[in-house]
Every structure is written in structure tokens, then in C-alpha cells.
N, C-alpha and C positions, 0 to 999 in steps of 0.2 A: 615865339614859335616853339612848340611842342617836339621832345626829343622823339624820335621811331623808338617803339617799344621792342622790348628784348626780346629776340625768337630763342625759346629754347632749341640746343642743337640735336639734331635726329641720332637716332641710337649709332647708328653708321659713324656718324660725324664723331662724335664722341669718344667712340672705339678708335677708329683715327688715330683723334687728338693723343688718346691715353696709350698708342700704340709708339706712337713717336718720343713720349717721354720716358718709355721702359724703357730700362739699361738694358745691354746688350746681355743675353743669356736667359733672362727673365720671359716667361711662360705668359703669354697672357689668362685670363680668368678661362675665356670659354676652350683654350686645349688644355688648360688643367684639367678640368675638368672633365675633358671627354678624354683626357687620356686614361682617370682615375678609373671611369667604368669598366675600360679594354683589360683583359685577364684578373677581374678582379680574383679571383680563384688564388692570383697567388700575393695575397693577403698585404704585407707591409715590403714587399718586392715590386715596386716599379720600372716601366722605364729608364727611367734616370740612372739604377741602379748599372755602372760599370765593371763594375772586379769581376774576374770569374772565378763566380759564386760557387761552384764543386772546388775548385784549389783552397779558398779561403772554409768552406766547411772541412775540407780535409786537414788544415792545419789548425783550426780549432779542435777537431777531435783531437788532434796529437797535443795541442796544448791542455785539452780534458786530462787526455789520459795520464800527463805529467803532474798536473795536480792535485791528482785522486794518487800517486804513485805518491808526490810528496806528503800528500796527507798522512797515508801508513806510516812512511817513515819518521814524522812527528809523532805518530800518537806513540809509535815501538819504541821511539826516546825518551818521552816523557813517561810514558810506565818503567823502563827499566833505568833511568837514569838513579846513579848512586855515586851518593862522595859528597864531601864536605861539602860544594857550592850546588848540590843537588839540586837541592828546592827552590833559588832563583832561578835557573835555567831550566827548571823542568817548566815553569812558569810560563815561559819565551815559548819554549816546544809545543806549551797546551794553546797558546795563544795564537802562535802560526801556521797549526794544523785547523783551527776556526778559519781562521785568513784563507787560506790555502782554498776551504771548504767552502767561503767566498765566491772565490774563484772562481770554483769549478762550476757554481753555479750561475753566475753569471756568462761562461762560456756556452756553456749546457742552453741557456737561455738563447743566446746568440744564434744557435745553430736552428734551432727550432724557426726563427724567425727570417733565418736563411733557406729555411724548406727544408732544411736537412732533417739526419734524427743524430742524437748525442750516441755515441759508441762508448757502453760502458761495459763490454764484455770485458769481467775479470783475467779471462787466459791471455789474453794480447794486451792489459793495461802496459804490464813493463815492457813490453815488446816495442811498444808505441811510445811509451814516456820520450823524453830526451833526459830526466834525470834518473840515476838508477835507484836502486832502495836498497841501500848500503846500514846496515846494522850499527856499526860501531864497536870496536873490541871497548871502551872507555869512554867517561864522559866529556873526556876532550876532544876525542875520534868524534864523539856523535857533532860534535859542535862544526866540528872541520867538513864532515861529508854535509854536514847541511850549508855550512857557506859554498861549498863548492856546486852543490846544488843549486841554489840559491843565484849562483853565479851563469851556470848553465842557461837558467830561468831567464837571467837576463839579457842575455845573447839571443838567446830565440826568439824573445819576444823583441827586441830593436828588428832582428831578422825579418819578422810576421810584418809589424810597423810599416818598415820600409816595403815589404810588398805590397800591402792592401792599398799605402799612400792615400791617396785623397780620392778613390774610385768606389770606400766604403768608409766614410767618417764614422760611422756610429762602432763600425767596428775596430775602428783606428783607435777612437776616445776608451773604448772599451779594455783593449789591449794597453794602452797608453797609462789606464788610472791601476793593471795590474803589475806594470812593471815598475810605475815609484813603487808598489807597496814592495815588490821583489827588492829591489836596492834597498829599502829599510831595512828589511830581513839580513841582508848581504851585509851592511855597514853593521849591524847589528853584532852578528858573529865574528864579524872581521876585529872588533871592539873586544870582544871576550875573549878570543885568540891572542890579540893582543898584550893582554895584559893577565895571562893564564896562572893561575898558581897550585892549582892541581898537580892531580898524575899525570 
């Protein structure tokens, strides 16, 4: 006796079947998709997207403007930096005003992608920083307002973190991969401070 041959299941059926096996939260194919077309205008902004998105572009400008702020004030320590241990630490200065410039760039990125626009108006950068741009009477001043900077940096950005939480990931990871480099900075100076032999 010959088996009954296989019916393929109707498109219906199938959907079903694959509706039943998606884990709870997961999208099927056809509303992904017809969610993708609704406001396409506003480009890599979906639905899904939770935070509110004017608070999270406003605290990325303010973290712009602190990294364009701390940039200056690297680059003004490493041109004026003088004294016996000059020239490694002017090294650090040139190297974490690149970082900084990083930064800024990728925040700058961020916003755009948020819909916003990057606020790089000079007259309100330090207005807007959270760190200020402290000169230095000496090359061990310079070291100390940059850790303290540095430390500032690192407060604000756990602060942003814990706001955005898990409502915007990419701008969580993004936030997230500039505050290890902020602690570098921060253990960095904290190291040279340390163990100071200067003026």
C-alpha cells in the first residue's frame, strides 16, 4: 500500500506554522516590511526607535561641544607645554586631542542620524561643554585640569548611558566605546600625577 503523497502547506498555513515558532517580540517578515515603507523620509529612524530623540540629540550636542572644547584645550597644551618632561607629555596631549577629535566625530555622526543637525557654533561651544578650557599656569597644571576634565567626561557620559539605556543601543555602544577611551585618558594622567617630578 502506497503512502498519501506530501501536500505542500498553503502560504496561510505556513505563516501560521512560522507565526507560532517566533519568539515573543520578534516581527514577522510581512510587518517588517510594511512597517519599513511607512515614514520612510525619516531614513535609519523607525518605529522601534524608543528614547526621546530631541533629549538624546540635545545631550549629544552638549557632549559635541565638550569635545570640541577639550580638543582646544589639548592642542593649547601641547604647543605651549615646556620643561624637562615636555616632550612625552606633549606627545599624550597631541594624541588625545586626535581621540577627542574622534569623538566629536562620531557624535556629530550620531546626530545626523537622529535627524538632528551637529551645533558647532563657536560662541556657545564653552557655554555648552561640561568641561571648561582651563589653560594651565605649568606643565603639571596642564596635566591636572586635563584629568580633571577627563573625569568630568566621565560622569556625563555614565549620566547619557544611563539615560538612553536600552531605548537607543547604537547610541548607548556609541557613548559606551567613548567613555573606556575617557578612563584611558583619566588613568593616564592620574599615572603622571602620580608619580610627578617636575615643577
Amino acid at each position: 500500500m502506497s503512502k498519501p503523497a506530501k501536500q505542500n502547506p498553503t502560504p496561510a498555513a505556513a505563516a501560521q506554522r512560522a507565526d507560532a515558532s517566533r519568539p515573543p517580540g520578534i516581527s514577522d517578515t510581512a510587518t517588517l516590511r510594511a512597517k519599513a515603507r511607512k515614514d520612510i523620509e525619516d531614513g535609519a529612524i523607525t518605529d522601534s526607535y524608543s528614547a526621546d530623540r530631541k533629549a538624546v540629540i540635545k545631550l549629544l550636542n552638549d557632549a559635541l561641544a565638550t569635545e570640541y572644547v577639550c580638543v582646544l584645550r589639548y592642542y593649547r597644551h601641547y604647543f605651549m607645554a615646556k620643561g624637562m618632561l615636555a616632550d612625552s607629555i606633549k606627545a599624550e596631549f597631541l594624541e588625545h586631542a586626535q581621540q577627542e577629535q574622534a569623538h566629536a566625530g562620531k557624535l556629530a555622526e550620531r546626530i545626523v542620524q537622529l535627524g538632528g543637525e551637529p551645533d558647532l557654533n563657536p560662541d556657545t561651544l564653552t557655554r555648552r561643554s561640561h568641561a571648561e578650557y582651563k589653560e594651565g599656569k605649568n606643565l603639571r597644571d596642564m596635566v591636572r585640569e586635563n584629568l580633571i576634565a577627563e573625569r568630568i567626561a566621565i560622569d556625563s557620559y555614565r549620566e547619557m548611558i544611563n539615560f538612553v539605556g536600552d531605548k537607543d543601543t547604537t547610541t548607548k555602544r556609541i557613548l559606551e566605546e567613548i567613555l573606556a577611551q575617557e578612563e584611558e585618558h583619566a588613568d593616564e594622567f592620574a599615572d603622571l600625577l602620580d608619580g610627578w617630578i617636575g615643577e
